[in-house]
N, C-alpha and C positions, 0 to 999 in steps of 0.2 A: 504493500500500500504506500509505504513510504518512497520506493523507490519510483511509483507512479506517478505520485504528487511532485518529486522531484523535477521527474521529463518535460509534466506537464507545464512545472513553472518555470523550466529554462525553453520551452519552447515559446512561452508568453512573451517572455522577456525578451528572445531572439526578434520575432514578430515587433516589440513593441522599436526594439531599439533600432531594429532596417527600416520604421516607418518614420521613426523622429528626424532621419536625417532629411527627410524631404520636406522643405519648406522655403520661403521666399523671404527669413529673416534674414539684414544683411549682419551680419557680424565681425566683430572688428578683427583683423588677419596681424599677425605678426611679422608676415612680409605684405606688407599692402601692395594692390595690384594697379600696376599702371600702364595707361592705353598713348601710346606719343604719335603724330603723325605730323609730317614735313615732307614739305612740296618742292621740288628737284623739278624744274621746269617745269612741266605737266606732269611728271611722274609722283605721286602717291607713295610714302613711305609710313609705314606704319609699324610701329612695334609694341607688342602686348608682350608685359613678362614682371613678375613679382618679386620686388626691389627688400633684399632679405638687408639685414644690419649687420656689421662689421663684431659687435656687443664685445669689446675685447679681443678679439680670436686674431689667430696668426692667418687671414682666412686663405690666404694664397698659400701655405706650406703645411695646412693642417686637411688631410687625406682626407677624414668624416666631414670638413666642409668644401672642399673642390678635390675631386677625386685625380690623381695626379698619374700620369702616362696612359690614360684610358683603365686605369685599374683600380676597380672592375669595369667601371663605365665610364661614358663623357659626361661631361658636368652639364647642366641644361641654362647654363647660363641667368641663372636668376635663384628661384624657389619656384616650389608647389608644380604648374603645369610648366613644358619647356616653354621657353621663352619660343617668341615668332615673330619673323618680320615677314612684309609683307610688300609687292614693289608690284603696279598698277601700269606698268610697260617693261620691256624688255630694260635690263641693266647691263652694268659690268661692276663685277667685284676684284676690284684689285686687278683689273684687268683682264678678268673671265667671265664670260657671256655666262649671265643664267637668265630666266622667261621670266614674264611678268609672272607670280606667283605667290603664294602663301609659305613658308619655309618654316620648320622647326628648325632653332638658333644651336646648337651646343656647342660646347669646347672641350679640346681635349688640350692638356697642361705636358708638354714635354720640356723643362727644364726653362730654355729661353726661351723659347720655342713654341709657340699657340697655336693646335689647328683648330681653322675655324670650320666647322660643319653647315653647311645648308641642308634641312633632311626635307624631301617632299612629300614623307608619312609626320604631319604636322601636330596631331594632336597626340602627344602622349602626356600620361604623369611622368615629370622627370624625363630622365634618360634614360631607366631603365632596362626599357625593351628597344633601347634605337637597335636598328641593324645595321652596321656600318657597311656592310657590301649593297644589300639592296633599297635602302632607305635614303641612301646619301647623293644628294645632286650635284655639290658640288663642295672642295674641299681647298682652302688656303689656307698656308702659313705665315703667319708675322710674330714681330717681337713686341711685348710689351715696354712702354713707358711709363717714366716716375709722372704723377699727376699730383694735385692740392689732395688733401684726405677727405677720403669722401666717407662719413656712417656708413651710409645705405646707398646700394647698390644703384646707380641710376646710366642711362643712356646718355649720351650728350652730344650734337649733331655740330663739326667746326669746320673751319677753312672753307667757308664757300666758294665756289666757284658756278658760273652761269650753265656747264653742265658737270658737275661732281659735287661732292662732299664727303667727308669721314666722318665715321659714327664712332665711338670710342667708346667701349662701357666703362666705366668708372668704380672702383671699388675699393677702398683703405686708400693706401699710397700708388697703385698701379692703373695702367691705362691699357686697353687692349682696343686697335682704330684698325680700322680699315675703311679702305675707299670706294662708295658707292661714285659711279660715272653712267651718264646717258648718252645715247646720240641724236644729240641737240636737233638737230635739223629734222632730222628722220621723228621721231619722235612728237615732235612739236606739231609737226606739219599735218600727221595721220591725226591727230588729237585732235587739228582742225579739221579736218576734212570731214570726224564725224561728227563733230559739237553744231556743224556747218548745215548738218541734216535734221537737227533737231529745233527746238522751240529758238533759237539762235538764227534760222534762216528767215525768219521777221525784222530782226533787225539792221541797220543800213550800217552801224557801227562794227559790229561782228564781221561783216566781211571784209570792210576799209581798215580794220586793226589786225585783221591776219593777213590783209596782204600789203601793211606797213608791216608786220613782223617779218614776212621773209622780205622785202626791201631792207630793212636794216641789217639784215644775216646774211643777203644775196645768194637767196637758196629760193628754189621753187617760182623764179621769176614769171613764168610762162603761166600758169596756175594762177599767181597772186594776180596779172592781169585781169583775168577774167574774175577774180572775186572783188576785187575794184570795181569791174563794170557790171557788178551782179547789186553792187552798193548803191551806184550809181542808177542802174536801170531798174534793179527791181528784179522780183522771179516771174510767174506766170502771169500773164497780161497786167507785166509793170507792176505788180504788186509788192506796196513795203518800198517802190523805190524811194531812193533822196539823192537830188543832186545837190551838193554844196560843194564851196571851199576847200571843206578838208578831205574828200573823196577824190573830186578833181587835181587836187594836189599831189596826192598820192597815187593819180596815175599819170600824171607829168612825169615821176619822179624813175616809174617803170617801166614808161618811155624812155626816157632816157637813157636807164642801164641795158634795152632791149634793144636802144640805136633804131628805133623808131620813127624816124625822123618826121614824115610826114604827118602821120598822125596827131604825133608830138606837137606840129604847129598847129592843127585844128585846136587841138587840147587847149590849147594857151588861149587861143582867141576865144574860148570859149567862157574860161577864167577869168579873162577882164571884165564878161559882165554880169560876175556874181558878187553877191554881198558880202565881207568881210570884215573882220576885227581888223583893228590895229594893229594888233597883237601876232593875231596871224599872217597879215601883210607880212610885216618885220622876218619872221620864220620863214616865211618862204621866200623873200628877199635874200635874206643871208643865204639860206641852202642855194639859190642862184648865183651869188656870189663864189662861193666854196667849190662851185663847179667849174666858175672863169667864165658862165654864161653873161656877163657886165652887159651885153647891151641890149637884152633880155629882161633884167632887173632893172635897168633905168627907163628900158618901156612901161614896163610892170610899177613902177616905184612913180614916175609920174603919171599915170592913174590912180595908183595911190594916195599920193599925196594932194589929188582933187579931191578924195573921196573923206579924206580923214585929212583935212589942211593941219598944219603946224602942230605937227606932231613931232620931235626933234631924231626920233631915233629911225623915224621911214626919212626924213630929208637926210639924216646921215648917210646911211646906205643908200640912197641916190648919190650923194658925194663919191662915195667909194666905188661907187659904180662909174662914176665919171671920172675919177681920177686913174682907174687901170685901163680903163677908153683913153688914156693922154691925153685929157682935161684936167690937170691938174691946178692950172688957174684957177678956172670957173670952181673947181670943188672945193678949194683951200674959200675961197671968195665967199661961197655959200654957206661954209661952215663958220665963217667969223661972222657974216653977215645976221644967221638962227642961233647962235651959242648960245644966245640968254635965254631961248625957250628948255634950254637943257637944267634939270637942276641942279642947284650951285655944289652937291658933290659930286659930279660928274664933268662940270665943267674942264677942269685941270687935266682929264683924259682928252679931252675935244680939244684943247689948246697943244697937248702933246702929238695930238695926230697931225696937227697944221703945222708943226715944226718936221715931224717925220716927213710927209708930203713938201715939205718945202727941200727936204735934203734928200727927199726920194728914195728913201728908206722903210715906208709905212708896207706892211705886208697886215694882210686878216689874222688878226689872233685867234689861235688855237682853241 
């Protein structure tokens, strides 16, 4: 009887204790778990992984807290589940192509020596069951560095660059980076091409800012025309179009790197009789300037300076426009003539350029 009553209460108990674990209270973790994500041009990085504490310990040279030559296992890089990053276009780690994908993170500790694991069986507890032969996508080696002391274990994303960066994890006194890289062009571009099919092909902005992205990277030139004149005109019977300023401009500007010649002068003439800022006058003066287009910019710039009179930074760049045309009279002449519309901190530059122009030295600042 007794031994009956025993089963029955260790079977209660089994029952009650597999059920309590299931609930939606959040409770507080002793590696608290943290979700990071940074943006690499278009690319989505994302890393989930539970940031344990230093609490004393020697943690890099004590075996029951990072398991050291792979023995018995790889260290999962954090606590609790392995850690995982996560990259939303194709990469390169340290110089090796892996896919857009989901990766479990681990490391294995070889003296100075850290391989890094990418596994693409992602979710495990730990590292316990990684398989290093058939689990593992891809695998680098680097050295760790001394870093500030960190408690608790944390991620940290440095040295940017327009397409890379190094993630570093951080933990006590040591640094362990590697270098995520994209291919900028490639990358960027496809991300347009699909964003360009979505609730984005309403907009007249959306395609005049991807095809000023590849004009300023000089990548996809052929392409970015047409998403200029898709700005410009519109999709299906003209729908959503906007002609302005800054669309027009912008395909001046892919004219010109296309040697487009003809076209190029409709474009223009087309330009002088839209509405504009000041502001953007000025911008797109200069960029004519910087090209050596001067008498271009000085057609352009007196129209401008009908449209928006005494304004002193559009009649400058008329000057400068006249003075690489070999008017340098007339432009020193106009420019002492409007200085006091300039204000009084700027003046000492406008009087430095009519010294420069007078000794025939003045070149466009950088």
């Amino acid at each position: 009887m007794l031994k009956k009553h025993f089963i029955t209460s260790l079977t209660l108990l089994i029952f009650i204790s597999g059920h309590a674990q299931f609930h939606t209270l959040k409770i507080p973790q002793r590696s608290n778990h943290v979700i990071e994500q940074q943006q690499l041009a278009v690319t989505d990085i994302i890393l989930d992984y539970s940031s344990p504490s230093v609490n004393k310990r020697d943690v890099w040279n004590d075996p029951n807290v990072i398991p050291q030559y792979g023995n018995p296992i790889a260290w999962r890089a954090g606590a609790n589940m392995n850690t995982t990053i996560e990259f939303t276009t194709n990469v390169k780690i340290e110089g090796k192509e892996l896919k857009a994908g989901k990766y479990g993170f681990h490391i294995i500790p070889k003296g100075e020596i850290y391989t890094l694991l990418f596994a693409h069986n992602n979710n495990q507890w730990g590292s316990y069951y990684l398989d290093l032969e058939n689990d593992v996508t891809l695998s680098i080696d680097v050295k760790a560095t001394n870093c500030t002391f960190s408690e608790k274990l944390d991620f940290e994303f440095f040295d940017w660059k327009e397409n890379s960066v190094k993630i570093g994890l951080e933990w006590a006194k040591q640094k362990i980076a590697f270098e995520v890289s994209v291919n900028l062009n490639k990358t960027v571009v496809d991300s347009f091409r699909n964003e360009l099919r979505g609730i984005n092909t309403y907009h007249w902005q959306a395609w005049n800012d991807a095809a000023n992205w590849c004009l300023n990277h000089n990548t996809n030139l052929s392409e970015a025309l047409l998403w200029v004149n898709r700005s410009i005109h519109g999709g299906f019977n003209g729908f959503a179009s906007n002609k302005n300023f800054t669309n027009i401009s912008t395909k001046i500007k892919l004219l010109k790197k296309l040697n487009k010649t003809e076209v190029l002068n409709e474009t223009l003439e087309e330009l002088y009789t839209l509405d504009y800022k000041d502001y953007e006058a000025y911008d797109f003066s200069r960029y004519l300037l910087e090209q050596k287009e001067y008498l271009v910019a000085k057609t352009f710039l007196n129209k401008a300076n009908n449209k928006h009179p005494k304004r002193w930074f559009l009649i400058l760049n008329r000057d400068v426009a006249n003075y690489f045309l070999g008017n340098a009279k007339d432009a020193i002449s106009s420019i002492k003539n409007n200085i006091e519309l300039a204000p009084k901190n700027f003046q000492p530059r406008l009087n430095k350029i009519i010294k420069e122009m007078e000794s025939n030295t003045y070149t466009l600042p950088k």
